[in-house]
Residue frames as qw, qx, qy, qz and C-alpha x, y, z in Angstrom:
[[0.172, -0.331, -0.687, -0.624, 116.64, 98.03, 67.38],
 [0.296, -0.648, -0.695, 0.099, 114.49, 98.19, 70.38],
 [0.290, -0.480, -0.115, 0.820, 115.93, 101.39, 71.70],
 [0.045, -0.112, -0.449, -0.885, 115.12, 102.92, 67.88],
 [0.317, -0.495, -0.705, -0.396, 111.61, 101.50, 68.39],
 [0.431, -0.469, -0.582, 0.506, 111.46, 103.09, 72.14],
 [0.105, -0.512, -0.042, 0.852, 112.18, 106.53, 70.90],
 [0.184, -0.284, -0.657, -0.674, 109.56, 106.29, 67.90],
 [0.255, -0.591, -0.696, -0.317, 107.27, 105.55, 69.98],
 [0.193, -0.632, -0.377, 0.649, 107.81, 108.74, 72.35],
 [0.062, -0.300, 0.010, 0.952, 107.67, 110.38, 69.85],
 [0.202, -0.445, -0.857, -0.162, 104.58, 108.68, 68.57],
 [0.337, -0.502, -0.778, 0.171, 103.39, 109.74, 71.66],
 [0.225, -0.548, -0.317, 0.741, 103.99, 112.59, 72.46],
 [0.079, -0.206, 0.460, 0.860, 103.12, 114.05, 68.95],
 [0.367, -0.174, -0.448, -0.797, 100.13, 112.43, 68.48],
 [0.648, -0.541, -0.463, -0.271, 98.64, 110.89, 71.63],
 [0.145, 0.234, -0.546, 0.791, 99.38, 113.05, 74.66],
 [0.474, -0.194, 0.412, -0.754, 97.31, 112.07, 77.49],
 [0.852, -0.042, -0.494, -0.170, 96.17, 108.47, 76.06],
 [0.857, -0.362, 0.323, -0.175, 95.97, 105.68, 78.61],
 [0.486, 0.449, -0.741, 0.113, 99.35, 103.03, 77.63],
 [0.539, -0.299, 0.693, -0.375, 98.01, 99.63, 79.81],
 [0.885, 0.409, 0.053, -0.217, 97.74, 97.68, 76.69],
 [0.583, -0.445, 0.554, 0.394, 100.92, 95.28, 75.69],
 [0.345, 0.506, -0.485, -0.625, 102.23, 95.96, 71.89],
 [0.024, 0.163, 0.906, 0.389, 100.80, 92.61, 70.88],
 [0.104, 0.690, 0.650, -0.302, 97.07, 93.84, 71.78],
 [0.244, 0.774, 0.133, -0.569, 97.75, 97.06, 70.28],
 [0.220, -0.212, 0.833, 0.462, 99.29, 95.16, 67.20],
 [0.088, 0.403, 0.911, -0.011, 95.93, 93.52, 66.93],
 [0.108, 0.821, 0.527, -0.190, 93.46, 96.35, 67.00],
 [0.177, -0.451, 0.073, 0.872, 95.70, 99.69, 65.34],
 [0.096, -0.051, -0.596, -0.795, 93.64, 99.68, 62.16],
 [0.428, -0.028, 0.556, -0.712, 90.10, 99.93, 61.71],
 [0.766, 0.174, -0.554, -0.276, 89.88, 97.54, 59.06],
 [0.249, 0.072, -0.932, 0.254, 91.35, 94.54, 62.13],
 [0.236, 0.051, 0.715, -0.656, 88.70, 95.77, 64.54],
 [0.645, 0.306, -0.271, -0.645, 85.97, 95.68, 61.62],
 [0.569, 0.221, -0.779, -0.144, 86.94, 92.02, 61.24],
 [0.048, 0.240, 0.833, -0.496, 87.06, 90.58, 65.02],
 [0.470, 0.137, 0.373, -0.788, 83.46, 92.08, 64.66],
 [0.791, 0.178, -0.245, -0.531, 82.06, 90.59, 61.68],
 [0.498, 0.096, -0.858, 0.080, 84.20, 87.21, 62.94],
 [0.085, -0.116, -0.801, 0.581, 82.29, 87.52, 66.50],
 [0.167, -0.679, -0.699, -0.150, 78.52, 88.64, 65.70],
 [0.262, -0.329, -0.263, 0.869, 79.41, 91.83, 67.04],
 [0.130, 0.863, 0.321, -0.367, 77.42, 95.06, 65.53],
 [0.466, -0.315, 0.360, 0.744, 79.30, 96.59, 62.61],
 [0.229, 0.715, -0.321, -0.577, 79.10, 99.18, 59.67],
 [0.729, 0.564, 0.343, 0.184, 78.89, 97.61, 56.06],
 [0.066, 0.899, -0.324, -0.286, 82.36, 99.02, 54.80],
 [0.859, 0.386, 0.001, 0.336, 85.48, 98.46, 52.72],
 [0.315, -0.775, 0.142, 0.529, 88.82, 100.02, 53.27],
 [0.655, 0.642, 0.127, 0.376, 90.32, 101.31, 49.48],
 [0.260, -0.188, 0.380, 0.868, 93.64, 103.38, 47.82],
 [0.058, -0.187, -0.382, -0.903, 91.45, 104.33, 45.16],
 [0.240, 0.234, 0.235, -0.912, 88.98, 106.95, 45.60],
 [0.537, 0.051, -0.508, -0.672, 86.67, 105.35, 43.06],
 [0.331, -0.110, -0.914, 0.208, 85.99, 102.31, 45.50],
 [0.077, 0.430, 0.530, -0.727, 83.85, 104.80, 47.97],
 [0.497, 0.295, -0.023, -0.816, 82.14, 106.19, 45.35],
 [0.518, 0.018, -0.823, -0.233, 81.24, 102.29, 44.16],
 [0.210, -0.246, -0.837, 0.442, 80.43, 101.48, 47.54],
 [0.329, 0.330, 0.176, -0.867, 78.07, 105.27, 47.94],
 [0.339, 0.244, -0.627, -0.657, 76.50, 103.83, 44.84],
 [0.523, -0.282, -0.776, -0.209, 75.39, 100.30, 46.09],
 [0.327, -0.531, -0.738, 0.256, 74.45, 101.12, 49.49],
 [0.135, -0.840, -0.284, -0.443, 73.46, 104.63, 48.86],
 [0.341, 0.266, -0.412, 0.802, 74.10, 107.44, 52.06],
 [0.030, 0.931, -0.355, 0.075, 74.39, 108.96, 54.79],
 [0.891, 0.035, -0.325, 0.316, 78.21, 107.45, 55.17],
 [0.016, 0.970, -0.216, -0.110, 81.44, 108.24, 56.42],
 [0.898, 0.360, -0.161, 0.198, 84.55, 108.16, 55.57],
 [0.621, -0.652, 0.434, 0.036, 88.11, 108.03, 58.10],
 [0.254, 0.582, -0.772, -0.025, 91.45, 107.10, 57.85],
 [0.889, -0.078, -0.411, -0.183, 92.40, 103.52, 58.85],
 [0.429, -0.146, -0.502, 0.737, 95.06, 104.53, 61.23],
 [0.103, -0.615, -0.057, -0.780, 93.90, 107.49, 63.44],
 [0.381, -0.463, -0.627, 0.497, 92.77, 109.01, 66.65],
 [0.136, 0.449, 0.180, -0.864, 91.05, 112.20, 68.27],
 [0.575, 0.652, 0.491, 0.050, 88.52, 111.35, 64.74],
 [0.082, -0.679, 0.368, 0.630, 91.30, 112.96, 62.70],
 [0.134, 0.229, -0.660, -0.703, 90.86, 112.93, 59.29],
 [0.050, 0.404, 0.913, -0.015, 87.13, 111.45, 59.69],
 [0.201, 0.040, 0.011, -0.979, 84.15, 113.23, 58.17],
 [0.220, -0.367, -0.899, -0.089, 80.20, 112.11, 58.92],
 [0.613, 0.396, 0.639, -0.243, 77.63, 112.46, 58.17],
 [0.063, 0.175, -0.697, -0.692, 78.35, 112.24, 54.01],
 [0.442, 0.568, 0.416, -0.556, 74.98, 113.03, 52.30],
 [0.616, 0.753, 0.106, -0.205, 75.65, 113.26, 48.99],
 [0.884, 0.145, 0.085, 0.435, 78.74, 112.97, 46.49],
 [0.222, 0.707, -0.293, 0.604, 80.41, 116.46, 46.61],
 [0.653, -0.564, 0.413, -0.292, 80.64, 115.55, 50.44],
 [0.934, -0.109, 0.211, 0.266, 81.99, 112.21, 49.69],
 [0.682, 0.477, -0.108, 0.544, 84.74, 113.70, 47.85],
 [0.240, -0.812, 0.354, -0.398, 85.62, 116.16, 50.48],
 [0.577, -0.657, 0.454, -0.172, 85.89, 113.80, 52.91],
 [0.935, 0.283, -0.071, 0.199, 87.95, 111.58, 50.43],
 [0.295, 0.702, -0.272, 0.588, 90.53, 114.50, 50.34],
 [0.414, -0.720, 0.347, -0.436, 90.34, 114.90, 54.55],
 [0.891, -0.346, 0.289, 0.052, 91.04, 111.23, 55.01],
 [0.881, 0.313, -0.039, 0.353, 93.64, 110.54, 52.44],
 [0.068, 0.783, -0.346, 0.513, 95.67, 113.93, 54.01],
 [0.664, -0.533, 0.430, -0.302, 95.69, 111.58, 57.56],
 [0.528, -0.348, 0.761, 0.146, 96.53, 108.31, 55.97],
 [0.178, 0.179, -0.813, -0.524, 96.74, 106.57, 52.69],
 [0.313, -0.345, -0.857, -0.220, 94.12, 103.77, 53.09],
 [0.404, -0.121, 0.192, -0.886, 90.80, 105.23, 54.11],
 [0.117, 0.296, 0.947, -0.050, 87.58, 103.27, 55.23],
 [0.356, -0.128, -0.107, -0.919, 84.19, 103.84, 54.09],
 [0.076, -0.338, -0.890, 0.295, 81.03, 102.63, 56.08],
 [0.064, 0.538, 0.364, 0.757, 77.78, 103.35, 56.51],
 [0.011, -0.292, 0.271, -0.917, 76.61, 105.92, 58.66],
 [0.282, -0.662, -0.694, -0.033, 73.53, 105.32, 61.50],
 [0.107, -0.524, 0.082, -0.841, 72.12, 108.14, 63.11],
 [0.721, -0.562, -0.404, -0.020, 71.64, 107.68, 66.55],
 [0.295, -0.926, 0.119, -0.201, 73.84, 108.15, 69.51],
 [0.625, 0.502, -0.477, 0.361, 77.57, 108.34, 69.51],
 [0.681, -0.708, 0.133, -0.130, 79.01, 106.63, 73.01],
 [0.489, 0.412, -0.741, 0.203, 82.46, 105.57, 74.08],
 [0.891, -0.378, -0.147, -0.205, 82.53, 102.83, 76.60],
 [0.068, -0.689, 0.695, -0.197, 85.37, 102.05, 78.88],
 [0.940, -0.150, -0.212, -0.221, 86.07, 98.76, 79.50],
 [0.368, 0.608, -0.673, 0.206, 88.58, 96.89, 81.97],
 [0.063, -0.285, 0.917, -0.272, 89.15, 94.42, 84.01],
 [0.174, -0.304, -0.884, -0.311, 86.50, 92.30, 82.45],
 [0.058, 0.650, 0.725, -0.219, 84.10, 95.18, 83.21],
 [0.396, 0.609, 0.321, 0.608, 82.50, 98.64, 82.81],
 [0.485, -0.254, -0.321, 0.773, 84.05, 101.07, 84.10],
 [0.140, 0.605, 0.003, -0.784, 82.72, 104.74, 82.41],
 [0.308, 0.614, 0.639, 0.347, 79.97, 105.06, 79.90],
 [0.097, -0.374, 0.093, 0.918, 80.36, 108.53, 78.07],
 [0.516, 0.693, 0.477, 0.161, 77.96, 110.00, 75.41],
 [0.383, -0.276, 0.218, 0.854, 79.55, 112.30, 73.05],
 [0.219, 0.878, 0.366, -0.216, 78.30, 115.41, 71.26],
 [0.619, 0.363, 0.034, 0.696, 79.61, 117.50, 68.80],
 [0.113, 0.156, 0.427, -0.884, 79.69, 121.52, 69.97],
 [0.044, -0.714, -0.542, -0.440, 76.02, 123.00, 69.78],
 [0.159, -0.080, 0.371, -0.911, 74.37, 125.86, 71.53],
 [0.049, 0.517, 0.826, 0.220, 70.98, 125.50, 72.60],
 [0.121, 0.535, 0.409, 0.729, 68.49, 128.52, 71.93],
 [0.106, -0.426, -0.653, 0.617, 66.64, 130.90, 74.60],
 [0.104, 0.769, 0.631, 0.020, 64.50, 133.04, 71.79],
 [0.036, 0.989, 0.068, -0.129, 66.34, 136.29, 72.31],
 [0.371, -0.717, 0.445, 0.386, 70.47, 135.81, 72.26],
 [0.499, 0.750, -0.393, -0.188, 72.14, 135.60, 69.01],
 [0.941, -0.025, -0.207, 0.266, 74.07, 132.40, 68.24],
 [0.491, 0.276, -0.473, 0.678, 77.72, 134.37, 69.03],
 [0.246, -0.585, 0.421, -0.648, 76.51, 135.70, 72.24],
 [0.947, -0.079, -0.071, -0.302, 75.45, 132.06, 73.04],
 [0.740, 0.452, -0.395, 0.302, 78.75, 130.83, 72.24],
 [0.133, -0.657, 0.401, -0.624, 80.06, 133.52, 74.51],
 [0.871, -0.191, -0.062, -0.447, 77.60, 131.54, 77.09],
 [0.985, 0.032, -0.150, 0.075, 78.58, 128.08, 76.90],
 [0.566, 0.383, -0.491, 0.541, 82.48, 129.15, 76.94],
 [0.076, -0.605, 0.179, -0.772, 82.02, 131.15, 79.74],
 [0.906, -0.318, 0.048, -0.277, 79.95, 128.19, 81.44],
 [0.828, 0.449, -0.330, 0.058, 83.07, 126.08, 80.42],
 [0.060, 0.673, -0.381, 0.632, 85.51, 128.39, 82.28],
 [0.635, -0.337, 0.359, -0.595, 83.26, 128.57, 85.57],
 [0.954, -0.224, 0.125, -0.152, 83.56, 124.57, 85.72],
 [0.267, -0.756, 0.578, 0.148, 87.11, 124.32, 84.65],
 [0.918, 0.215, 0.320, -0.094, 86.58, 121.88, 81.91],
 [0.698, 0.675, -0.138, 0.195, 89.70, 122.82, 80.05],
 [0.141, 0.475, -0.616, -0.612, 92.30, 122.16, 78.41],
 [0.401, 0.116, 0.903, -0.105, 90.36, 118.60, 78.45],
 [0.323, 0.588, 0.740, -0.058, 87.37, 120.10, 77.13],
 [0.199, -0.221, 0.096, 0.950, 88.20, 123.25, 74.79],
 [0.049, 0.492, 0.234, -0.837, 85.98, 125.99, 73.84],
 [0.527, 0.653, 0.540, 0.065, 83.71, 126.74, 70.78],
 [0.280, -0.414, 0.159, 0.852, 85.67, 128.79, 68.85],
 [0.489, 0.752, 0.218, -0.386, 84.12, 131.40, 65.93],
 [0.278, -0.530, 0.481, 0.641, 85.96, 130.50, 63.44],
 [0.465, 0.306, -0.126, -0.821, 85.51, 129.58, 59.93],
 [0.259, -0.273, -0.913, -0.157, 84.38, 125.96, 59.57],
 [0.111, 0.464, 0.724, -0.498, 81.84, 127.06, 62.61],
 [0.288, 0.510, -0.018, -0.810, 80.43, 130.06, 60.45],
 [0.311, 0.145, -0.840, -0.421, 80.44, 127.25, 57.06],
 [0.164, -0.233, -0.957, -0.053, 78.68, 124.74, 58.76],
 [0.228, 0.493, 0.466, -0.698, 76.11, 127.46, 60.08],
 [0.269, 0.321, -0.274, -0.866, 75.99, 128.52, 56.87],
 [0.298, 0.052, -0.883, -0.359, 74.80, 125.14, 55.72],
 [0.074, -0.502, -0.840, 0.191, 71.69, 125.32, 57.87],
 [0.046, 0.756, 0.177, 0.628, 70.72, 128.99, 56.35],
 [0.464, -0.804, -0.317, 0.196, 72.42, 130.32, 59.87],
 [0.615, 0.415, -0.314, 0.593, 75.16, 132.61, 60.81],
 [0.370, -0.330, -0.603, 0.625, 76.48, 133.81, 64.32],
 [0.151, -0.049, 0.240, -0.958, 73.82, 136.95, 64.46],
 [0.562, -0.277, -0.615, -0.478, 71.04, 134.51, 63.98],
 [0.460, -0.324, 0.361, -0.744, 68.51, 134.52, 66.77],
 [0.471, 0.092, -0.854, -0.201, 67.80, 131.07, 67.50],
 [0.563, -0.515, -0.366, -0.533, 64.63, 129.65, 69.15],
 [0.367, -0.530, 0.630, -0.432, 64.10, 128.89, 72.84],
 [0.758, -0.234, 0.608, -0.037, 64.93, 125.14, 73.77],
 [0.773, 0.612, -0.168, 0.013, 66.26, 124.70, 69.46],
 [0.732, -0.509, 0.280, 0.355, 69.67, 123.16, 69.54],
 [0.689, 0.723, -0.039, -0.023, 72.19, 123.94, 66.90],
 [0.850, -0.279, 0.209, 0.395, 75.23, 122.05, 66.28],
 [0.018, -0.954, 0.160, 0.253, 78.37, 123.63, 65.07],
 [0.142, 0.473, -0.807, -0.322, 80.66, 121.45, 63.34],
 [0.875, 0.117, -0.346, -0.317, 79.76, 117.74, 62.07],
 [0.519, 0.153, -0.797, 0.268, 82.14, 115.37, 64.51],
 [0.757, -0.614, -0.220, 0.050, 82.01, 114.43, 68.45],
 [0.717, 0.231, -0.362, 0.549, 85.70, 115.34, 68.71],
 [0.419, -0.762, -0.291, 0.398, 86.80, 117.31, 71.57],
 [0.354, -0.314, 0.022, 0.881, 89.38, 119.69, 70.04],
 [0.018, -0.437, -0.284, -0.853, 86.39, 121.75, 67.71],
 [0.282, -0.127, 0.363, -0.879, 84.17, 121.91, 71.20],
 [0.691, -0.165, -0.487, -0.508, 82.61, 118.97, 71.49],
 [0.357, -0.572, 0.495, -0.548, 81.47, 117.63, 74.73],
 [0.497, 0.062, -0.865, 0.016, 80.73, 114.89, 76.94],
 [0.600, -0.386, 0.194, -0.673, 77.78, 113.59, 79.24],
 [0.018, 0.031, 0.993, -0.111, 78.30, 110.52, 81.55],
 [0.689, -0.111, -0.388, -0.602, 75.89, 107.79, 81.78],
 [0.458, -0.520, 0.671, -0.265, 75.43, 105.64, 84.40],
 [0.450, 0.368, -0.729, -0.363, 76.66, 102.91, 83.46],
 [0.197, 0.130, 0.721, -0.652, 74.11, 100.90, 85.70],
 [0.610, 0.467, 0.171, -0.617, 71.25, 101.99, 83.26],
 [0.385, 0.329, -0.766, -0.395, 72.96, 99.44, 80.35],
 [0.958, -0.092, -0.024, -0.270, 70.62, 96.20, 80.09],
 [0.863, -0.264, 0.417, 0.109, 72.68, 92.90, 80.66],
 [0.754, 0.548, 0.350, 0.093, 72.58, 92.26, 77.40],
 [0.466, 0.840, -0.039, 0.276, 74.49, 95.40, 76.30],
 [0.386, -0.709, 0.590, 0.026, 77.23, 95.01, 79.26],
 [0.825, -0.281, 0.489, 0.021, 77.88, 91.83, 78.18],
 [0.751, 0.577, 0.195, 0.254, 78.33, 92.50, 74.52],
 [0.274, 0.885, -0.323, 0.191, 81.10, 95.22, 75.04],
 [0.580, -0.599, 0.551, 0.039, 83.04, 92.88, 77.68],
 [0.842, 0.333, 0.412, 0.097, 82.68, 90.24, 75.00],
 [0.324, 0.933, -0.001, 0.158, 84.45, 92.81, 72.71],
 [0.032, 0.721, -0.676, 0.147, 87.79, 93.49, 75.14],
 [0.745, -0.321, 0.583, -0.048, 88.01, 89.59, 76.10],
 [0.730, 0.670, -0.101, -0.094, 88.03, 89.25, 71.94],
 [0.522, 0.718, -0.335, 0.317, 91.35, 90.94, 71.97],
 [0.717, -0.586, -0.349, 0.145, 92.65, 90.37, 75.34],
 [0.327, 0.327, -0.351, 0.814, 93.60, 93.32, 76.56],
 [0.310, -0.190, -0.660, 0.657, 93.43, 95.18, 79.76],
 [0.121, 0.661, 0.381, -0.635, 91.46, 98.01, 78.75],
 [0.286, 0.379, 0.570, 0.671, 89.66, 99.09, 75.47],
 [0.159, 0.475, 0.166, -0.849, 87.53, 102.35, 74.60],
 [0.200, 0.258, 0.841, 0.432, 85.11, 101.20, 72.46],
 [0.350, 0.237, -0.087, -0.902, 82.89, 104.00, 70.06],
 [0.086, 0.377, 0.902, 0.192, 79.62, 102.60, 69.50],
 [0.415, -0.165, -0.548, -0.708, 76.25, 103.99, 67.63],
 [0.306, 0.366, 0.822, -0.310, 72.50, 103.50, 69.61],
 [0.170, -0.443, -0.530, -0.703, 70.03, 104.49, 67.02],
 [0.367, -0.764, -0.071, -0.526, 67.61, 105.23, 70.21],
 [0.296, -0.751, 0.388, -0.445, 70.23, 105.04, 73.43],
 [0.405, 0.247, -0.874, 0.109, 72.44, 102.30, 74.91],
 [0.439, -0.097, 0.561, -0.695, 69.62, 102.04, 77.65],
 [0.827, 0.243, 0.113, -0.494, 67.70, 100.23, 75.65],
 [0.633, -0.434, 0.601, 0.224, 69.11, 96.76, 74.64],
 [0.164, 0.575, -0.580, -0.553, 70.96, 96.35, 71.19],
 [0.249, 0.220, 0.938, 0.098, 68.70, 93.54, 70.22],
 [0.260, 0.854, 0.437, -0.111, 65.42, 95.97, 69.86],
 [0.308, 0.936, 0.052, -0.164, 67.41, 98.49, 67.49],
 [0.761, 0.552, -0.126, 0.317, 69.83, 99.27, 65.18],
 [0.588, -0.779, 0.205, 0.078, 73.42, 99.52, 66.56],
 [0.783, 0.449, -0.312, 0.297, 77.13, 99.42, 65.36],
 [0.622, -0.565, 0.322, 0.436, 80.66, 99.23, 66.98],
 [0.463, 0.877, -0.062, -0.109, 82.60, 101.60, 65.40],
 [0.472, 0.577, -0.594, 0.302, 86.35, 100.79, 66.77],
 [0.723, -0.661, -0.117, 0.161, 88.20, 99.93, 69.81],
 [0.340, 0.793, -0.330, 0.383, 90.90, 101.87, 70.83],
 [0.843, -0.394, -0.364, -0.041, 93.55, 100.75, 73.01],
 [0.366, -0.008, -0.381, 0.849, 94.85, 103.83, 74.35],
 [0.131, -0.769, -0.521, -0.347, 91.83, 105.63, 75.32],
 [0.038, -0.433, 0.045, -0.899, 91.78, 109.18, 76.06],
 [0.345, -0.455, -0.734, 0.367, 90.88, 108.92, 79.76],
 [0.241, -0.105, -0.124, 0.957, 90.72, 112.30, 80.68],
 [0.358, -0.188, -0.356, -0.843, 87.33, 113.14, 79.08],
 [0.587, -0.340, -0.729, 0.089, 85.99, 110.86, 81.62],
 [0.402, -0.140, -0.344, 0.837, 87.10, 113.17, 84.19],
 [0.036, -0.224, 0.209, 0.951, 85.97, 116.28, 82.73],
 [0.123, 0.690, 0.666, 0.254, 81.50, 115.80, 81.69],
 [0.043, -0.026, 0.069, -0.996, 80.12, 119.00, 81.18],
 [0.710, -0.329, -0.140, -0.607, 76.59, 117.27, 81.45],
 [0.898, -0.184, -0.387, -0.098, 75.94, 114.58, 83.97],
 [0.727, -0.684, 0.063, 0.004, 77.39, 113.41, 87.17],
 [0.118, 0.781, -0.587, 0.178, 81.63, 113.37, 88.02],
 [0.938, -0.116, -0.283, -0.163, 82.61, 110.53, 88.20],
 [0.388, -0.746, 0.540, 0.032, 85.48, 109.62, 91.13],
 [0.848, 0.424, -0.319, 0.002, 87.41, 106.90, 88.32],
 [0.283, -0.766, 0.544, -0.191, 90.73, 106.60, 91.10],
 [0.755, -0.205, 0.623, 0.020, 90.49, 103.40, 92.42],
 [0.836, 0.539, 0.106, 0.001, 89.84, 102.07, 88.64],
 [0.346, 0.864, -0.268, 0.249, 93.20, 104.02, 87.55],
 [0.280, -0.703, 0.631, -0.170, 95.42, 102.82, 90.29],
 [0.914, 0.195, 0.343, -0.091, 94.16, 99.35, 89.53],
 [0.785, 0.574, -0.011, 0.232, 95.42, 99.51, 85.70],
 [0.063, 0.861, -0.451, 0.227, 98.54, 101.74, 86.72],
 [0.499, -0.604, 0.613, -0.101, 99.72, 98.51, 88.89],
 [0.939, 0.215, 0.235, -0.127, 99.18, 96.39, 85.83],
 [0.364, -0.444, 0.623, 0.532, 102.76, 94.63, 84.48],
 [0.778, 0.553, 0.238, -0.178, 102.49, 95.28, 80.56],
 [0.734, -0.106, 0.377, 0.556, 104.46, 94.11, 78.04],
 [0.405, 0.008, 0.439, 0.802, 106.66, 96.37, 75.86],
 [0.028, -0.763, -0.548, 0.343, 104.61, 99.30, 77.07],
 [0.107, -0.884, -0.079, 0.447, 106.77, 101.41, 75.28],
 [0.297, -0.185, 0.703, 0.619, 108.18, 100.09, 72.15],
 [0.506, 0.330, 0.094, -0.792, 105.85, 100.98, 68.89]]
């Protein structure tokens, strides 16, 4: 039986999380694989959390859109890389899309609402922080004379010249990017102002071209280090990636503004750490050799 469960999870792994971190023992990731468990530890620990429900039927989200109104979103309950997750949901012909995008990823879907603010992933290990990221979906930002696709061009081209890929992958023209222009009365021959940003898809994910700008992670008050350590000592594990919401920036401490914890994930996609296209490189070695000498249990059994 173990052997069966050894070669699931390579192929687990290799199928849907190539390049995750694996320093977490299968009871920790037991504990945290849904985001209905990690939703709980929060609302059992005072943590920060989304107003949500996880449902089978599709009428539940539109009950829920109903009493607490929008913007939401809605996500599988299993998942990674924000597959099958669509946000900001404005209105109900959006909520039914992204009914259809989550229920293609996994039966039970979660709905929550949505804050607008900034979308960060924290690293956390050995009862500290290690790498504070901010994520972004793609955008371009304007200069007054260059057409959004020669912009594109741009940015890839900038992309290249720092060598941010496969990690970080390109803005492609395709046709969600041209849709979601379309939904801001743009399209790629629009001229677009100098210092105007325009985003290109609706997620943070990395595979439609979305980036990442470290933060030192120094500039977090006390207050907000202490609440994400609080967070991986919860579950005790070795190391967590945890996606959290500032409404105005994790600099500022999560007492003066609104603020959720969206998940924890306990294989986290290191690698984007590596790889900012804004902000400073960070040298993450030592950290990594650290966890790499750590004995975990039944690292490899799903």
């Amino acid at each position: 039986m173990i052997a069966i469960k050894r070669i699931l999870y390579r192929w687990i792994d290799k199928k849907f999380l190539g390049g995750c971190s694996s320093y977490n023992s299968l009871e920790v990731r037991k504990r945290c694989r849904s985001k209905l468990q990690a939703r709980d530890m929060f609302a059992a620990n005072d943590i920060p959390h989304a107003k949500g429900t996880t449902f089978f039927n599709p009428f539940t989200a539109i009950r829920f859109a109903k009493e607490h109104g929008f913007p939401l979103v809605v996500k599988p309950n299993v998942s990674g890389f924000s597959r099958g997750s669509h946000f900001p949901i404005r209105n109900y012909s959006e909520l039914i899309k992204g009914l259809f995008f989550a229920r293609a990823w996994w039966p039970i879907s979660v709905v929550e609402q949505y804050l607008e603010g900034k979308n960060y992933r924290v690293v956390v290990a050995d009862g500290k922080i290690i790498s504070v990221i901010q994520r972004y979906p793609p955008f371009i930002d304007g200069d007054g004379t260059s057409t959004i696709d020669i912009l594109i061009d741009r940015e890839n081209h900038i992309r290249d010249e720092m060598k941010l890929g496969p990690t970080i992958h390109n803005i492609e023209k395709n046709a969600k990017v041209v849709a979601y222009l379309k939904k801001q009365d743009l399209s790629l021959s629009s001229v677009v102002g100098d210092g105007e940003r325009v985003y290109l898809f609706h997620r943070v994910a990395l595979a439609p071209g979305g980036v990442v700008e470290t933060v030192d992670k120094d500039s977090l008050p006390e207050e907000n280090q202490e609440l994400f350590i609080k967070v991986l000592s919860l579950f005790n594990a070795n190391i967590f990636g945890i996606d959290a919401i500032f409404k105005d920036g994790i600099d500022k401490s999560y007492k003066e503004q609104d603020c959720i914890f969206l998940e924890v994930n306990s294989r986290p996609y290191l690698k984007m750490h590596d790889f900012p296209r804004y902000g400073e490189v960070e040298d993450l070695s030592a950290e990594y050799h650290k966890l790499a000498e750590l004995q975990v249990d039944k690292k490899d059994i799903f």
